[in-house]
C-alpha positions as a Markdown table, in Angstrom:
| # | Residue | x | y | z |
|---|---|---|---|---|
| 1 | Unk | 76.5 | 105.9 | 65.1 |
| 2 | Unk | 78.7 | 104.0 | 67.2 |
| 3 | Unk | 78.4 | 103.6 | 70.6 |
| 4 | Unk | 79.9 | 105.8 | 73.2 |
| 5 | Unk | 81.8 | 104.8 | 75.9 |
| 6 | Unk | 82.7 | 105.9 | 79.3 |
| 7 | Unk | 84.9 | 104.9 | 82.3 |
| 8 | Unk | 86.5 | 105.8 | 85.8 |
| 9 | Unk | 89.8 | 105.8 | 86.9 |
| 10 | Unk | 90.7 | 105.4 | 90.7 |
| 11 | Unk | 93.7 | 104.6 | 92.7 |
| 12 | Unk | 94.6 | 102.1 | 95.1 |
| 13 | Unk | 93.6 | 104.4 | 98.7 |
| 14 | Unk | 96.8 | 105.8 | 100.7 |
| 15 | Unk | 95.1 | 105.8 | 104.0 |
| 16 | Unk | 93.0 | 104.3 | 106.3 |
| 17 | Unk | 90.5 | 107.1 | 105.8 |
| 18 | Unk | 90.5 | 106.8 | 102.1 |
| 19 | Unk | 90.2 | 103.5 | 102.3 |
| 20 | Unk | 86.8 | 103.6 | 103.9 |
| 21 | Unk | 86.0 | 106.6 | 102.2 |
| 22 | Unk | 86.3 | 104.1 | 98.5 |
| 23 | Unk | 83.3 | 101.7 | 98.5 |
| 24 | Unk | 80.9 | 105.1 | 98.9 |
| 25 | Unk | 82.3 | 106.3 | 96.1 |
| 26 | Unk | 82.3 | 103.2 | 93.5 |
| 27 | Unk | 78.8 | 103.2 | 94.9 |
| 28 | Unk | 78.2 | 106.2 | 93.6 |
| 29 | Unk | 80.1 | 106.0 | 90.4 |
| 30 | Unk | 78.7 | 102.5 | 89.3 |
| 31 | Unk | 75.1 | 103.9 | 89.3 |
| 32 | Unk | 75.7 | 105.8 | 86.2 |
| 33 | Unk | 77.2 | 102.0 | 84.7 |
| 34 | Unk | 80.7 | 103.3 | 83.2 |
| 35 | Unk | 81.9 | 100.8 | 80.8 |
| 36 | Unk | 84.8 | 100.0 | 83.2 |
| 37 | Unk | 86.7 | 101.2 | 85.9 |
| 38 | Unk | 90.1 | 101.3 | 85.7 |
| 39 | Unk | 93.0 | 101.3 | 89.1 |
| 40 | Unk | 96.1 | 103.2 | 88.7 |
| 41 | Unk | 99.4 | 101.1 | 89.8 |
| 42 | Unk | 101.7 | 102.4 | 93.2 |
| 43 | Unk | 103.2 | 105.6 | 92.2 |
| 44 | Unk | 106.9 | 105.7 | 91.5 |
| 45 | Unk | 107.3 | 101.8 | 90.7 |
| 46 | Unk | 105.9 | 100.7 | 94.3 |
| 47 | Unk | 104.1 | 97.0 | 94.7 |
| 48 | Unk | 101.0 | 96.0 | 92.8 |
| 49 | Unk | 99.0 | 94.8 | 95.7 |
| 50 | Unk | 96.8 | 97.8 | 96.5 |
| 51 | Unk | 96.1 | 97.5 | 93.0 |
| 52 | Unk | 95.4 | 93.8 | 92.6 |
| 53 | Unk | 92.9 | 94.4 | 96.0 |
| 54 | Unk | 91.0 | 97.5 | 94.7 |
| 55 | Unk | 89.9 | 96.1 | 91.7 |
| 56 | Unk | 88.7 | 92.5 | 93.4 |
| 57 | Unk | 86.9 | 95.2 | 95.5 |
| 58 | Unk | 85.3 | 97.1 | 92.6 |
| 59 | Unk | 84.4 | 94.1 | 90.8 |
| 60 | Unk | 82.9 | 92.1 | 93.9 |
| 61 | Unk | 81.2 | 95.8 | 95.1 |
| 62 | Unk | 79.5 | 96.4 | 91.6 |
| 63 | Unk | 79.8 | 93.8 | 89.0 |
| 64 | Unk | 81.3 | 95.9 | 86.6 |
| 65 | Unk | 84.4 | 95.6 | 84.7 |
| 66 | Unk | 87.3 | 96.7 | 86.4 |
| 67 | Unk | 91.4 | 97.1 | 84.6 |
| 68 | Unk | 94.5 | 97.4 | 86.4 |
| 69 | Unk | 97.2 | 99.9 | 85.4 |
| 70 | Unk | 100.4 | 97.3 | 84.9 |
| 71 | Unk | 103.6 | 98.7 | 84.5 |
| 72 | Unk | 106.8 | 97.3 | 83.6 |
| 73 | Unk | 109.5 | 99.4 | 84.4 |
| 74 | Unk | 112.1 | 97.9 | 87.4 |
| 75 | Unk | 110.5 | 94.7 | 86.9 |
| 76 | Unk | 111.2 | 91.5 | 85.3 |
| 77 | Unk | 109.6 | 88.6 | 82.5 |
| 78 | Unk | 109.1 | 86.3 | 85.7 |
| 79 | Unk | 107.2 | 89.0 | 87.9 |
| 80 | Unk | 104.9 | 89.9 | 85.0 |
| 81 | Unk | 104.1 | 86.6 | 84.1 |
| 82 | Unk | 103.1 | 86.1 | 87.9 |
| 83 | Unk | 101.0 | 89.4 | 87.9 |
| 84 | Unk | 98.9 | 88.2 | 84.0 |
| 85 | Unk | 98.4 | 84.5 | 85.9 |
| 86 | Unk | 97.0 | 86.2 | 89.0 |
| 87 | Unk | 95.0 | 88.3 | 87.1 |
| 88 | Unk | 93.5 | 86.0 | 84.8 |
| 89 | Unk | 93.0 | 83.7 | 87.3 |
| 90 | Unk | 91.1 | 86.3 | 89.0 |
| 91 | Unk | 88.7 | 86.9 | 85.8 |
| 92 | Unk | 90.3 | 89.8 | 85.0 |
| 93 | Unk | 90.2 | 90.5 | 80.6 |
| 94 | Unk | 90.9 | 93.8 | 80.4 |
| 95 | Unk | 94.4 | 95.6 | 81.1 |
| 96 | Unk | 96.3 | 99.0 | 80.8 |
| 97 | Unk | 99.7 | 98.4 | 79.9 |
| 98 | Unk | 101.8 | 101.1 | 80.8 |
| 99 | Unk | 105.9 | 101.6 | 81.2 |
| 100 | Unk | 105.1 | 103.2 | 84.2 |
| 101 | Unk | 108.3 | 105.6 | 86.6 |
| 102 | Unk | 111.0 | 104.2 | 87.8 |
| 103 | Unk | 111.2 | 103.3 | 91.3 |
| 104 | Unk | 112.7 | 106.1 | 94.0 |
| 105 | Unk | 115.1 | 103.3 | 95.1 |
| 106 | Unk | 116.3 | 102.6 | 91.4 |
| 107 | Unk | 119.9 | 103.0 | 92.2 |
| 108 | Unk | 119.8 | 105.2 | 88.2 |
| 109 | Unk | 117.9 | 106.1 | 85.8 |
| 110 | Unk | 119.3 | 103.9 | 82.9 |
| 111 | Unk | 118.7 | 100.9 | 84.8 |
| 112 | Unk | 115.0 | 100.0 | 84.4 |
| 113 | Unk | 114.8 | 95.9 | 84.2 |
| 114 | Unk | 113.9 | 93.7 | 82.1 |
| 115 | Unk | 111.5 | 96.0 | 79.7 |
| 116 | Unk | 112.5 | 99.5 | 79.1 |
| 117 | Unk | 109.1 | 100.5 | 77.0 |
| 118 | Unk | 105.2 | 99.8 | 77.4 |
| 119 | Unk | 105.3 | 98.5 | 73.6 |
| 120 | Unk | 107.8 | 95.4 | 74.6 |
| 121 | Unk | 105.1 | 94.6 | 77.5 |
| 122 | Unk | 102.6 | 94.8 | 75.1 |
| 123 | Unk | 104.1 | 92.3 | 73.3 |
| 124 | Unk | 105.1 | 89.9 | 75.9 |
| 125 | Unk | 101.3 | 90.3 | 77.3 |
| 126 | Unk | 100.3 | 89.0 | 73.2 |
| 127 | Unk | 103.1 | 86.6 | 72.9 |
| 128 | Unk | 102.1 | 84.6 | 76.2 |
| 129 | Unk | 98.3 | 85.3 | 76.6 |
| 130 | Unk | 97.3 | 85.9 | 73.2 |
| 131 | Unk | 94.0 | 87.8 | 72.7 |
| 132 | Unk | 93.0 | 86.6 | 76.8 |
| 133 | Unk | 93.4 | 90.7 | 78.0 |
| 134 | Unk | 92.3 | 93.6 | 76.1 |
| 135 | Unk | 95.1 | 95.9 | 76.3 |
| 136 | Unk | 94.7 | 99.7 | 76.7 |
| 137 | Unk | 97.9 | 102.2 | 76.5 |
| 138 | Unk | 98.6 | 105.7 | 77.5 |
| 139 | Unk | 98.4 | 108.6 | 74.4 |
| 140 | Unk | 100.1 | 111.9 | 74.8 |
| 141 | Unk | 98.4 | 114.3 | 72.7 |
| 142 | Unk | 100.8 | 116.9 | 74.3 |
| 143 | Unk | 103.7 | 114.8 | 73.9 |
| 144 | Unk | 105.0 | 112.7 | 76.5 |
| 145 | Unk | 107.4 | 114.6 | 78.9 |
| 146 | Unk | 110.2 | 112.5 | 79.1 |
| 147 | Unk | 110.3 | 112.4 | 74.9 |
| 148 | Unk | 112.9 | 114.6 | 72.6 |
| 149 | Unk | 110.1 | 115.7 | 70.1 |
| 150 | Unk | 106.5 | 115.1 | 69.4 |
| 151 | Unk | 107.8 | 112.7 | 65.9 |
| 152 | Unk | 109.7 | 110.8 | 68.4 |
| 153 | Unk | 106.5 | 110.6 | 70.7 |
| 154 | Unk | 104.7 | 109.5 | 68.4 |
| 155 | Unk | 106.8 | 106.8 | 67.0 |
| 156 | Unk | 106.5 | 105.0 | 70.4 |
| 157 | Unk | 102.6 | 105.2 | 70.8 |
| 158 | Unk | 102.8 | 103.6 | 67.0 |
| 159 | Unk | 105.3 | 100.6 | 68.5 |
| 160 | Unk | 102.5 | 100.1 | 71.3 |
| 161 | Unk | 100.0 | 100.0 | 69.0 |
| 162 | Unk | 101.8 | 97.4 | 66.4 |
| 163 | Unk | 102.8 | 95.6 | 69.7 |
| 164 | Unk | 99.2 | 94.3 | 70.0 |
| 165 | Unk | 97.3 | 97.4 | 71.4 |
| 166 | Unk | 93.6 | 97.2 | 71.1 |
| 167 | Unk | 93.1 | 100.7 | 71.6 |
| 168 | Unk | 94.6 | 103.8 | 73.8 |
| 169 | Unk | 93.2 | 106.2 | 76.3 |
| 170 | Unk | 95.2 | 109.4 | 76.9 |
| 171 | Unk | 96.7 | 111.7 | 79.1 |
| 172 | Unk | 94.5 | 114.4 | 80.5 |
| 173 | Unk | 94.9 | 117.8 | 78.6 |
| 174 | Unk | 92.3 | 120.7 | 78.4 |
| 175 | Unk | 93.1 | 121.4 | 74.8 |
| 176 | Unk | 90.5 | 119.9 | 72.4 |
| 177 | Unk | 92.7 | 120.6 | 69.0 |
| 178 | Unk | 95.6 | 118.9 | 70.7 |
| 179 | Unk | 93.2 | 115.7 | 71.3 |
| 180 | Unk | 92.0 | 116.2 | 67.1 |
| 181 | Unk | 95.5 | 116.9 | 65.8 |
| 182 | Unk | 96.9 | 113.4 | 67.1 |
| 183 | Unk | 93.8 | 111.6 | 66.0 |
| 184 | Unk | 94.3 | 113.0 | 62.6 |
| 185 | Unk | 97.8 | 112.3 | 62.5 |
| 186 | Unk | 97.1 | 108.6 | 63.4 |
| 187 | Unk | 94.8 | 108.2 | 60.8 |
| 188 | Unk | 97.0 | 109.5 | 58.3 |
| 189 | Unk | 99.5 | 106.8 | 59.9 |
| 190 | Unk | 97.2 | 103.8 | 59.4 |
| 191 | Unk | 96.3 | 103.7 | 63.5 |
| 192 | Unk | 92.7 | 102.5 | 63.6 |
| 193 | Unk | 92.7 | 101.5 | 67.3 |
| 194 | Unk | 89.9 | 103.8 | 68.9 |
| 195 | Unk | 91.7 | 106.7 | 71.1 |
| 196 | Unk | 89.5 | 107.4 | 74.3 |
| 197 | Unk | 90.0 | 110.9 | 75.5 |
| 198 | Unk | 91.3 | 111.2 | 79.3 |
| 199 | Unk | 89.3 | 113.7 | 81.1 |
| 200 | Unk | 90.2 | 115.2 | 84.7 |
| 201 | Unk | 87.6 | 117.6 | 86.7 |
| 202 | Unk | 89.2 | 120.6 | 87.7 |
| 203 | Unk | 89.1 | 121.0 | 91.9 |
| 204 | Unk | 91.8 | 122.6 | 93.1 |
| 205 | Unk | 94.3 | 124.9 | 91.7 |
| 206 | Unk | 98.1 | 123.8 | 93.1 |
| 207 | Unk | 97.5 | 120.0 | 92.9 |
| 208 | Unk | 96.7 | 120.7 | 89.2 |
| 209 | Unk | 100.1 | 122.8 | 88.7 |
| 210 | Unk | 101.7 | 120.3 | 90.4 |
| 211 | Unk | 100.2 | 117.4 | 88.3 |
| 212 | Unk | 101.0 | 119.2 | 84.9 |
| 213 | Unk | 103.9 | 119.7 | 85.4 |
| 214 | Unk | 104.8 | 116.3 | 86.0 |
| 215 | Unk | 103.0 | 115.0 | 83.6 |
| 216 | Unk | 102.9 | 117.3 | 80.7 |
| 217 | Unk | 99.5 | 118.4 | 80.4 |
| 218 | Unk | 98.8 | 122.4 | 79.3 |
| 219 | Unk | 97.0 | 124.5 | 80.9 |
| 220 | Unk | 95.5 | 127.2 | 79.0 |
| 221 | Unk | 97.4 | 130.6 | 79.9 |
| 222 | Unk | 93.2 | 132.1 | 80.8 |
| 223 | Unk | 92.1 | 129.0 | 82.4 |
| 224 | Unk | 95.5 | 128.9 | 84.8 |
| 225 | Unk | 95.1 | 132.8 | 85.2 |
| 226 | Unk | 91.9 | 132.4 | 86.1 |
| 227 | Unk | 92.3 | 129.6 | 88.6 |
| 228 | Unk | 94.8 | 131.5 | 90.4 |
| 229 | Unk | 93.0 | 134.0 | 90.6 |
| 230 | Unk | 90.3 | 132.1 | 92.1 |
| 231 | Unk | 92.2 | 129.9 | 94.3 |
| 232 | Unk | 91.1 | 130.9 | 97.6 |
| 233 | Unk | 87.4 | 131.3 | 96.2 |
| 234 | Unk | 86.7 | 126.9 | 96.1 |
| 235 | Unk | 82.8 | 127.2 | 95.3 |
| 236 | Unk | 83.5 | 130.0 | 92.4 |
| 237 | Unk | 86.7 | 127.5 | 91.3 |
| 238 | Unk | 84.3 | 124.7 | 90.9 |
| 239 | Unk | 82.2 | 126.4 | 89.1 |
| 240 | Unk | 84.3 | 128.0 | 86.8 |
| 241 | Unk | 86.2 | 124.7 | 86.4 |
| 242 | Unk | 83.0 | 122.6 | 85.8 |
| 243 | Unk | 82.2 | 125.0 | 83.0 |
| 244 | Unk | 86.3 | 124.6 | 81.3 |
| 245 | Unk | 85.7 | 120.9 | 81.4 |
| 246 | Unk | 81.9 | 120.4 | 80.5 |
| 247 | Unk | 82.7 | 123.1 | 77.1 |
| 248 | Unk | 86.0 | 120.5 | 76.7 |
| 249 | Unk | 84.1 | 117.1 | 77.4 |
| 250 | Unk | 80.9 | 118.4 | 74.5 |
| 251 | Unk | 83.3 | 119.8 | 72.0 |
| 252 | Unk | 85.4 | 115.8 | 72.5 |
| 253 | Unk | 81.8 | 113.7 | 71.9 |
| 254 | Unk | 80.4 | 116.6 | 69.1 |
| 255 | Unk | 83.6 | 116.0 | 67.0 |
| 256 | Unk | 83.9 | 111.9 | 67.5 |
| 257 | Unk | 85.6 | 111.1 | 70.2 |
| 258 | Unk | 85.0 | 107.3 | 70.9 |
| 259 | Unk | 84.5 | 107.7 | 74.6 |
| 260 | Unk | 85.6 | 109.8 | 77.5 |
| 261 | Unk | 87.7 | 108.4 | 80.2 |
| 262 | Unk | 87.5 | 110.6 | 84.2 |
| 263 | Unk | 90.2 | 110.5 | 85.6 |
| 264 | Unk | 88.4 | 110.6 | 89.2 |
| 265 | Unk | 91.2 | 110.9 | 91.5 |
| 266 | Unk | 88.6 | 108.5 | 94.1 |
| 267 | Unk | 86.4 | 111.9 | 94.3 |
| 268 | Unk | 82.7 | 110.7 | 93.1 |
| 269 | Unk | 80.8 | 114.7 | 93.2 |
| 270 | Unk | 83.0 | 117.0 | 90.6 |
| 271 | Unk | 83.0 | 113.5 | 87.9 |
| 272 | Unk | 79.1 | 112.9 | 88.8 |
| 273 | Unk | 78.3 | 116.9 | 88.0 |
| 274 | Unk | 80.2 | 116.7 | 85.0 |
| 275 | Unk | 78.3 | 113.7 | 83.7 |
| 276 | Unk | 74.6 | 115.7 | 84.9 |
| 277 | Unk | 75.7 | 118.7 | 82.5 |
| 278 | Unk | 76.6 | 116.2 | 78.9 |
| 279 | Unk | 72.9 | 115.2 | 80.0 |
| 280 | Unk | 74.7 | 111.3 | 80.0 |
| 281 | Unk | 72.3 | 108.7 | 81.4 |
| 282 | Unk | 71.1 | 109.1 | 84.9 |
| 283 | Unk | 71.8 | 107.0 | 88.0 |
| 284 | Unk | 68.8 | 104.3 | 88.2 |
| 285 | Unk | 66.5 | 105.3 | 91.1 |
């Protein structure tokens, strides 16, 4: 049996208080030894600094592999190339390669630089570093928001993956067939690239509406009914959402999912109770 692997996804901190708040947090997340951590880029196209300076502070905190999120969109050939130097300078070898949103200053929407899609920075990662990064993409088992149809989604995972991809880690969803059904349909399409499933605890009922709906993710109609329901009840939320996600997370590993990927969102407790119910390894005393 192979083995199984799991990583943590954090964001650059917004504030001052968040960003003392962080190194307690990686503390406590790099005692159970995920296989990586990975750092989201600036939302809606902004600079790739807090990225670049959370992972040097993950890395020099823990020892343990750390990948920035590096998007393309609104940018150019000459700022990427600056970005992959810095980064490998820096050690860096592993790398999630993303289109990423347009910037809120873009002056419109059909204006996005140099590269319009993740697979052509995909391949201009390959073409001028060659095998130096291992390059993760986004998968939309739900399809992709901003996509016509799901044959269309798929078609541009495919190009990522043909681009150079090593392997794929997806969107959050809380739909376990959705996850199967686009493994199966890459097999049947020759992708062989191992597709980690994305994984976010469930803590609070209106940021995950608002998060799913800008992102595409489904919530069942009895898991939303029942959040709302609970809303203004946080301990029996966590509970009941703890349960949703553990039932999700065991049915993902029973059925041969390659690894799980937590989508933290820089909150150590709700990913750390998560990983005490799978019975996963604990910290070391």
């Amino acid at each position: 049996m192979s083995t199984i692997h799991f990583s943590f996804e954090l964001f650059p901190p917004r504030t001052p208080e968040g960003a003392a708040k962080l190194p307690a947090t990686v503390a406590r997340l790099a005692a159970v030894q995920p296989a990586f951590f990975s750092v989201t880029y600036g939302a809606g196209g902004s600079g790739q600094d807090g990225t670049y300076d959370t992972v040097m502070q993950v890395i020099g905190q823990t020892g343990i592999e750390a990948a920035p999120h590096l998007t393309c969109v609104g940018s150019t050939r000459a700022k990427i190339a600056a970005l992959l130097a810095r980064y490998k300078a820096a050690g860096i070898r592993r790398i999630v390669a993303l289109r990423g949103d347009l910037p809120a200053t873009a002056s419109s929407p059909s204006a996005p630089g140099e590269f319009h899609y993740a697979n052509e920075l995909v391949a201009f990662i390959r073409e001028t570093h060659g095998e130096t990064f291992r390059l993760e993409v986004a998968a939309y088992p739900e399809m992709h928001p901003q996509a016509a149809n799901p044959a269309q989604d798929f078609d541009a995972f495919r190009r990522k993956v043909e681009a150079g991809a090593h392997g794929a880690v997806t969107q959050y969803f809380y739909n376990a067939d959705a996850y199967f059904d686009f493994v199966e349909r890459c097999a049947r399409a020759g992708i062989t690239v191992p597709i980690v499933a994305g994984v976010m605890p469930i803590t609070n009922y209106t940021q995950l509406m608002r998060f799913s709906a800008a992102c595409g993710a489904e919530i069942p109609r009895w898991v939303r009914l029942k959040l709302e329901a609970l809303q203004d009840d946080k301990p029996a939320l966590l509970d009941f959402g703890l349960d949703v996600v553990t039932r999700l997370c065991e049915t993902l590993l029973k059925n041969g999912a390659p690894g799980i990927h937590f989508y933290t969102l820089n909150q150590a407790e709700p990913t750390l109770k998560l990983w005490k119910n799978l019975g996963l390894p604990a910290p070391q005393a």
